[in-house]
C-alpha positions in Angstrom: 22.1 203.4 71.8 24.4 201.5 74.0 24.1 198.0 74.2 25.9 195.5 76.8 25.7 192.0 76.2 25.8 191.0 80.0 26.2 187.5 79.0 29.4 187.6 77.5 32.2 186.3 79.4 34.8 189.7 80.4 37.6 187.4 80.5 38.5 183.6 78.8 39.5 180.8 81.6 43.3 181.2 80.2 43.5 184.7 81.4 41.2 184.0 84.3 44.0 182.0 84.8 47.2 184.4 84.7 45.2 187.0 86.8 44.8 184.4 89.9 48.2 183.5 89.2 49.5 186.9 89.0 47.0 188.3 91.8 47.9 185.6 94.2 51.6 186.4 93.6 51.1 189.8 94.2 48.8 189.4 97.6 51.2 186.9 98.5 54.2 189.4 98.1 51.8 192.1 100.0 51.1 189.6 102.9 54.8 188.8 103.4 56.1 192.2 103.3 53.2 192.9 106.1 54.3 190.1 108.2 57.6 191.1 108.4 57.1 194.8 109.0 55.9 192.6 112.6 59.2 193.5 113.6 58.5 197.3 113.2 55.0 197.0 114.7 56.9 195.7 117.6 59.2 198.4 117.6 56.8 201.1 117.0 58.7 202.1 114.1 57.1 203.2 110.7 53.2 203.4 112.0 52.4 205.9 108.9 54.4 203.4 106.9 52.6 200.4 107.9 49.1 201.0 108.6 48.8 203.3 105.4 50.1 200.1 103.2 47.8 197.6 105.2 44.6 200.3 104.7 45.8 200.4 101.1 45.3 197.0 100.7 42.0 196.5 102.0 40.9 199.0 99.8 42.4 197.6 96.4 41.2 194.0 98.2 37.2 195.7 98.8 37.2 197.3 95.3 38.2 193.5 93.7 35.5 191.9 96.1 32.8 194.6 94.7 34.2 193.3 91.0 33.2 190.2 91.5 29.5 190.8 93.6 29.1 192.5 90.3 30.4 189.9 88.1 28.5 187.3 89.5 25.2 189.1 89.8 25.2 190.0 86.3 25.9 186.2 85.2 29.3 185.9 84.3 31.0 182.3 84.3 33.2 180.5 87.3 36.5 182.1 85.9 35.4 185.3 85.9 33.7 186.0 89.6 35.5 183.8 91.2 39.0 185.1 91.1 38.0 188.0 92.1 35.5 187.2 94.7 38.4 185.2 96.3 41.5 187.7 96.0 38.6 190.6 97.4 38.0 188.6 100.4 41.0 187.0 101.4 42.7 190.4 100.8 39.8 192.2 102.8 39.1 190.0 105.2 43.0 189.0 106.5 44.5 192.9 106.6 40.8 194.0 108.0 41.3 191.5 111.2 45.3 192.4 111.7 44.5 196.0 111.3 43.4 196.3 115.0 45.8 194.2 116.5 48.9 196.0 115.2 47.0 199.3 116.2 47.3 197.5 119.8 51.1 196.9 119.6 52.2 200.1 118.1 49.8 201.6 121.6 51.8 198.9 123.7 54.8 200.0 122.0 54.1 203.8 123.0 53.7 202.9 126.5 56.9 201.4 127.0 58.5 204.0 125.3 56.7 206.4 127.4 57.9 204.3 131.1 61.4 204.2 129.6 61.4 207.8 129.8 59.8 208.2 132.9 62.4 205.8 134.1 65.3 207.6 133.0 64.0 211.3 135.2 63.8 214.2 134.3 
């Protein structure tokens, strides 16, 4: 029969640890390379590009934030739920909010290219 011991920690406070560490670095990296594709949002280069990363992410982000519902539902200590609970959110919760407003600039950035055009005659 298959036995769980819910109550045992899945992960010591060390390597609770180096996956915040290494987590945050990583979201960190994500978050900056999103910022600065700003400048192709404005453009209204590389939509695929962009919003397929950014939906990327708040899927990875979701899946950590169900981790850690799960972690701390069935007990587990500080080091191991929270970690998690906090990378899920903040990389949920940030990319979820810009998601709309760079949909609204790469639309702004449409229009103009559309007046441009209708500038320039036929």
């Amino acid at each position: 029969m298959f036995t769980l011991a819910l109550a045992d920690p899945w992960w010591t406070g060390e390597t609770a640890g180096w996956i915040g560490a290494i987590g945050g670095t990583a979201m960190g990296l994500v978050g900056g390379v999103l910022g600065c594709m700003g400048v192709l949002v404005h453009r209204g280069k590389a939509k695929r590009f962009v919003l397929g990363l950014m939906c990327s992410v708040i899927i990875v982000c979701l899946g950590i934030l169900a981790l850690g519902i799960v972690a701390l539902t069935l007990g587990q200590p500080y080091a191991v739920w929270y970690p998690c609970l906090l990378m899920g959110f903040l990389g949920s919760c940030i990319p979820g909010f810009l998601l709309p407003v760079f949909l609204a600039r790469y639309r702004q950035a449409e229009q103009r290219l559309l007046e441009a055009g209708a500038l320039r005659g036929p």
